[in-house]
C-alpha atoms as an extended CHARMM CRD file, in Angstrom:
* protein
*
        57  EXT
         1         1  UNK       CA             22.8480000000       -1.2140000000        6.5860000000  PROA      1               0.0000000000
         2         2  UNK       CA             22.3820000000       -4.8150000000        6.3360000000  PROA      2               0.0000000000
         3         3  UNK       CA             20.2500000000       -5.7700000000        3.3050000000  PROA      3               0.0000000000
         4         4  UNK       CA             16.9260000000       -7.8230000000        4.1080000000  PROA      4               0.0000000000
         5         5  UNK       CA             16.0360000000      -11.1390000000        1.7040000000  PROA      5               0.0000000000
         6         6  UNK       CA             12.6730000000      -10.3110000000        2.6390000000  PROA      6               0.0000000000
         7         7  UNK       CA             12.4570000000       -6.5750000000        1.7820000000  PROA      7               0.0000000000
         8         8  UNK       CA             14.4780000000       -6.8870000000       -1.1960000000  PROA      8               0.0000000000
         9         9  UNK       CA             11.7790000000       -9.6810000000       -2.5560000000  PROA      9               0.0000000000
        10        10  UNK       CA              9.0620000000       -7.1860000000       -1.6730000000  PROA      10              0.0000000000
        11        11  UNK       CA             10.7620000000       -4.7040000000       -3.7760000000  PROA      11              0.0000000000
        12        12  UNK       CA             10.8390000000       -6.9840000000       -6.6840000000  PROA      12              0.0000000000
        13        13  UNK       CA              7.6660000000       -7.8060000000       -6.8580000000  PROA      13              0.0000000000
        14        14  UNK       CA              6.0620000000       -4.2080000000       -6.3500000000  PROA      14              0.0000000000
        15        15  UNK       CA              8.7790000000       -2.9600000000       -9.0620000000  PROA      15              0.0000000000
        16        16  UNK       CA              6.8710000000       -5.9630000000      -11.6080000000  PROA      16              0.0000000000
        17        17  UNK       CA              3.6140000000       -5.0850000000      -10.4680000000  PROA      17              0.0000000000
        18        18  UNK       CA              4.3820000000       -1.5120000000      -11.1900000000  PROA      18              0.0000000000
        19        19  UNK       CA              5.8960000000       -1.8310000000      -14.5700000000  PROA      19              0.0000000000
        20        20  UNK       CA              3.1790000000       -4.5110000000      -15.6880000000  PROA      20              0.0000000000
        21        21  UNK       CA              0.8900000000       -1.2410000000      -15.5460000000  PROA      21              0.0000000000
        22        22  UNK       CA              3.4010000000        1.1150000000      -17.4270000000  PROA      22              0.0000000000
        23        23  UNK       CA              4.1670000000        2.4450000000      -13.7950000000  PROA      23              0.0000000000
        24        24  UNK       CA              0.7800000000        4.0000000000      -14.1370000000  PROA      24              0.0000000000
        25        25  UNK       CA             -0.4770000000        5.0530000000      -10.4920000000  PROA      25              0.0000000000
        26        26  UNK       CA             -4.0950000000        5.0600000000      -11.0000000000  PROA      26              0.0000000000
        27        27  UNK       CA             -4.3720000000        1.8560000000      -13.0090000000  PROA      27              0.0000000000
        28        28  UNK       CA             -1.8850000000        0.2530000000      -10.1670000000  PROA      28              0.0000000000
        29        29  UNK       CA             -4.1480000000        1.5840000000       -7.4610000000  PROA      29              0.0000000000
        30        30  UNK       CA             -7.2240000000        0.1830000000       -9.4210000000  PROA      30              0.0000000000
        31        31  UNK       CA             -5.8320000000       -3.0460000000      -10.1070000000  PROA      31              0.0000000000
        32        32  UNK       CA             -5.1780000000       -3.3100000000       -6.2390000000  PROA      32              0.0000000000
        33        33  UNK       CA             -8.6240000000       -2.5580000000       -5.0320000000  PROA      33              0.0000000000
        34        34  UNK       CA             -9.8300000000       -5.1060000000       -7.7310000000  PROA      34              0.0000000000
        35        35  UNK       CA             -7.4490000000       -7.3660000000       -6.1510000000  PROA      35              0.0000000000
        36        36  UNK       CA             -8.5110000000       -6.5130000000       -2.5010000000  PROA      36              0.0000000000
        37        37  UNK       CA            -12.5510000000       -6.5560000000       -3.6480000000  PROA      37              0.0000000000
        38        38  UNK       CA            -12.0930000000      -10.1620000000       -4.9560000000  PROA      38              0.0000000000
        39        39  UNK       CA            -10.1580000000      -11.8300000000       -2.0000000000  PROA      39              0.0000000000
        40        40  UNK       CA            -12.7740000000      -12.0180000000       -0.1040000000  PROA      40              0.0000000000
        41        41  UNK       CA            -10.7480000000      -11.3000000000        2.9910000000  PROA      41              0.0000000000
        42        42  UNK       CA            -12.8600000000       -8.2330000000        5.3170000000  PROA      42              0.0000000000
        43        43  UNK       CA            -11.5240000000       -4.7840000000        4.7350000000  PROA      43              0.0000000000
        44        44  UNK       CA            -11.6340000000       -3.2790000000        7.7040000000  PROA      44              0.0000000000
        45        45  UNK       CA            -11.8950000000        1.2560000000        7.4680000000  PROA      45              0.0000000000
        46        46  UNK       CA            -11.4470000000        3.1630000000       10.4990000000  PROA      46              0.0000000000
        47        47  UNK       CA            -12.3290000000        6.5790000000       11.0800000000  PROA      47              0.0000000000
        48        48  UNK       CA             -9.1670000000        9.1500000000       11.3510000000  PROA      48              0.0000000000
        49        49  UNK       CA             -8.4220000000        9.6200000000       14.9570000000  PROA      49              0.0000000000
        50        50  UNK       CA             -8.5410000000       13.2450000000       16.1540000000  PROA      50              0.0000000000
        51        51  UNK       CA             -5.8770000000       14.9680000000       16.9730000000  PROA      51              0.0000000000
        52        52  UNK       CA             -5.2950000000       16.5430000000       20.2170000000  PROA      52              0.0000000000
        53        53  UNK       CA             -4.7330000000       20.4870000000       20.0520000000  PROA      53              0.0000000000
        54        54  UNK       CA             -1.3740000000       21.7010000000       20.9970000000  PROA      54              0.0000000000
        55        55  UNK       CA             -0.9240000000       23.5200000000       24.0030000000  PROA      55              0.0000000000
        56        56  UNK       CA              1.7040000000       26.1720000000       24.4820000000  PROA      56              0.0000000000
        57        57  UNK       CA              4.0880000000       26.3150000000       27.1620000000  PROA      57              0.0000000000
């Protein structure tokens, strides 16, 4: 597969982001709702969409 400039910069910057926290989940997860609270940007939360029961043939 053909490598992607774009993805592989993506990489590199969640790989700093994760090791500036001591790859840490919770304090990476906190640090990005900080990050999302102070943009200022709407956050948008939909309800989960119901899911159709299967029927058997």
């Amino acid at each position: 597969m053909k490598k992607d400039p774009i993805v592989e910069e993506i990489r590199k910057i969640r790989e700093a982001h994760a090791a500036k926290f001591n790859y840490d989940l919770k304090a990476i997860c906190a640090d990005l709702k900080k990050k999302e609270k102070d943009c200022g940007h709407p956050v948008v939360s939909l309800p989960p969409k119901r899911l159709l029961k299967a029927t058997g043939s």
